[in-house]
C-alpha positions as CSV (number, residue, x, y, z in Angstrom):
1,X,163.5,-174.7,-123.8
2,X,166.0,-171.5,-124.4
3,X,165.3,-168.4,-123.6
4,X,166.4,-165.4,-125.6
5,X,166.3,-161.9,-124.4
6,X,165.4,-160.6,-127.8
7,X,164.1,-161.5,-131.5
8,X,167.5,-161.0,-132.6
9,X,169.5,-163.1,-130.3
10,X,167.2,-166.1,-130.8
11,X,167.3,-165.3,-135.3
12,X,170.7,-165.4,-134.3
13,X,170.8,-168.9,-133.0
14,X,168.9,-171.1,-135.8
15,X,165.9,-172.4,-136.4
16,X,163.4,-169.5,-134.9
17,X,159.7,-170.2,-135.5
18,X,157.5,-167.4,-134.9
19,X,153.3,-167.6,-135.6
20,X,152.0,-165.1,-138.1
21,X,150.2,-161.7,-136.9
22,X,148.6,-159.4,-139.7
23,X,147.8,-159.8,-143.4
24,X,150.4,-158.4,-145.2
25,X,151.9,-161.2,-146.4
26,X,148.4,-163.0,-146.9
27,X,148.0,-165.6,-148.8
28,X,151.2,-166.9,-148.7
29,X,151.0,-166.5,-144.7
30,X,147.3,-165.8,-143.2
31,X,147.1,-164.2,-139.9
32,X,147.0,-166.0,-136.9
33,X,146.8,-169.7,-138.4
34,X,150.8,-170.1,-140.1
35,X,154.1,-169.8,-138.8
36,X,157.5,-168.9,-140.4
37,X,160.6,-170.7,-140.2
38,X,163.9,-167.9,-139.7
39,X,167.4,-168.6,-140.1
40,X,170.2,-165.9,-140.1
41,X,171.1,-164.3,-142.4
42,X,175.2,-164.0,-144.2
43,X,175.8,-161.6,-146.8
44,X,173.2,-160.0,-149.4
45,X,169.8,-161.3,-150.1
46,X,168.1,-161.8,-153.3
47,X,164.8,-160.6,-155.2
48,X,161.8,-162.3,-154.1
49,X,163.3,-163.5,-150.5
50,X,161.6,-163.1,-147.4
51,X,163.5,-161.3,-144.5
52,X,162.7,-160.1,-141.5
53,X,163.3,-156.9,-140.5
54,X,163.5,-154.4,-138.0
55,X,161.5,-151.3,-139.7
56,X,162.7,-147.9,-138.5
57,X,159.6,-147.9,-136.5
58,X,161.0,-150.5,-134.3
59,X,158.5,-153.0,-135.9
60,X,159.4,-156.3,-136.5
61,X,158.2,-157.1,-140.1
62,X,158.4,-160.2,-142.5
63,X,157.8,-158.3,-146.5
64,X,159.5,-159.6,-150.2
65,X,162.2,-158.3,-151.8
66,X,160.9,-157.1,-155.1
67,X,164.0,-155.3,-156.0
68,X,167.8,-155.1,-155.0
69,X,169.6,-152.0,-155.1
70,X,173.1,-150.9,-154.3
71,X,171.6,-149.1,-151.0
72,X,169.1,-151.6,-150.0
73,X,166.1,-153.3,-150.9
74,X,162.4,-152.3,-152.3
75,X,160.3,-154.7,-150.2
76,X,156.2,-155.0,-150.7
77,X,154.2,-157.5,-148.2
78,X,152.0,-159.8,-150.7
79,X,149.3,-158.5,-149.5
80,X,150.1,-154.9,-149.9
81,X,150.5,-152.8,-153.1
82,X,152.6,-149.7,-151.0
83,X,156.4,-149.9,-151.7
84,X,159.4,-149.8,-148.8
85,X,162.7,-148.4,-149.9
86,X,164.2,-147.3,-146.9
87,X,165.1,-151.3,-145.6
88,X,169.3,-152.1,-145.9
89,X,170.9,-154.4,-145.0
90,X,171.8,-153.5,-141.4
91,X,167.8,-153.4,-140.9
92,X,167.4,-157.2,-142.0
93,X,167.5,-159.8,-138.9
94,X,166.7,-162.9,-140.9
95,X,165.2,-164.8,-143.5
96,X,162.3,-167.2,-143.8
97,X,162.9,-170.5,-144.6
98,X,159.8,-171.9,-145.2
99,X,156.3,-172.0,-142.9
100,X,154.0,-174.2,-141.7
101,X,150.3,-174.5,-143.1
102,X,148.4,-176.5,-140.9
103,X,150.2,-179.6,-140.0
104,X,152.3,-179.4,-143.5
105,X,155.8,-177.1,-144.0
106,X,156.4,-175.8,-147.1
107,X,160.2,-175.2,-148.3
108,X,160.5,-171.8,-149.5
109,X,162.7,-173.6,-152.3
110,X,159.8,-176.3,-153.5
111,X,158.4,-176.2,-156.7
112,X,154.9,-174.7,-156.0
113,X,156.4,-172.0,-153.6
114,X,158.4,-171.0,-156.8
115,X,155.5,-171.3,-159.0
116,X,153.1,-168.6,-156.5
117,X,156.3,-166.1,-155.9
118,X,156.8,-165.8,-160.1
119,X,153.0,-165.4,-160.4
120,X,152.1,-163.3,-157.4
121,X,155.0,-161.4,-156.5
122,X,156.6,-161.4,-160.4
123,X,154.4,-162.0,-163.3
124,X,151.0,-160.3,-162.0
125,X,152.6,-157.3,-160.1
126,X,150.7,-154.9,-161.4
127,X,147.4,-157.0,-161.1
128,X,148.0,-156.9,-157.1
129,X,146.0,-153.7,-156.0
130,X,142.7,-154.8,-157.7
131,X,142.7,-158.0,-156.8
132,X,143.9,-157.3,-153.1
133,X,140.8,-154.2,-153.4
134,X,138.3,-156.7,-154.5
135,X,139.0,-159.2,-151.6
136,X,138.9,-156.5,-149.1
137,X,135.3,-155.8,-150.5
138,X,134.8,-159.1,-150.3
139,X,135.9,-160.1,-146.7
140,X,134.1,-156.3,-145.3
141,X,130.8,-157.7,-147.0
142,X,131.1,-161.3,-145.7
143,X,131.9,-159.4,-142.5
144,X,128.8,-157.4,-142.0
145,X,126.7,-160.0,-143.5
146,X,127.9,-162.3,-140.7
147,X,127.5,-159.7,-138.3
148,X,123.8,-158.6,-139.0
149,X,122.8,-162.7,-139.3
150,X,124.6,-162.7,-135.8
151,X,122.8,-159.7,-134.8
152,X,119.0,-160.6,-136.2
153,X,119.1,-164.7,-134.8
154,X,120.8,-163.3,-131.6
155,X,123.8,-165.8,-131.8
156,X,126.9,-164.7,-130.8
157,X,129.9,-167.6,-131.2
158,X,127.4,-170.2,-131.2
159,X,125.6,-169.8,-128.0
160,X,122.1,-168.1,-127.8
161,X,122.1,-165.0,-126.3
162,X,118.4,-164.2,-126.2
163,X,117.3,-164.1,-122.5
164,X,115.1,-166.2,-120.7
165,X,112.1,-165.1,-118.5
């Protein structure tokens, strides 16, 4: 195994897999359970492709292009409604290739990738903060249902934790 002083040395290089962390990009990537496949990056990159950057916060992001302009790029995780428009190019480290769902990769140039970025991150646009509103709702609600079934039964990740006399 190689290892790589930083994130960009080892984009740098080919091939870097890295496993998900936040729900931005959900649900094309969900949190903790994909990973994304990086290559560098040569020249200018395109509406609806996936880099990874390095924010001016010093975060290391992976967001959409929804639009190319002369300066930079207007960039929107899937799972976000707020805008970017500070990101150029000398910000971008990378771009993902494709990501692993379970045991399956999925090409970010197959047919039903296509299909989900024209609907999601094209067609439906402007659908994206109601829908994204109503499944936070949702998830808080299954959430604190969950959590007060949890709480009443006094179960806590399967084991019992009522106590014995």
């Amino acid at each position: 195994m190689t290892n790589y002083s930083t994130i960009e040395e080892a984009v740098s290089k080919g091939n870097f897999i890295i496993h998900s962390h936040g729900v931005s990009m959900w649900p094309m990537i969900r949190n903790g359970k994909d990973s994304v496949r990086i290559e560098p990056v040569e020249g200018r990159l395109n509406k609806f492709d996936l880099p990874l950057y390095k924010d001016n916060r010093g975060r290391y992001v992976i967001h959409r292009i929804i639009e190319v302009t002369d300066e930079g790029y207007v960039i929107c995780g899937d799972g976000l409604y707020e805008r970017e428009y500070d990101i150029t190019d000398k910000n971008i480290l990378g771009r993902v290739e494709g990501f692993f769902r379970k045991e399956k990769y999925v090409s970010c140039q197959s047919k039903g990738y296509l299909l989900y970025v024209r609907l999601w991150a094209g067609t439906f646009m402007f659908m994206r903060k109601p829908l994204i509103s109503i499944v936070r709702v949702c998830r808080h609600t299954k959430n604190r249902i969950k959590n007060t079934f949890l709480r009443i039964f006094g179960k806590k990740n399967g084991k019992n934790q009522t106590k014995t006399p």
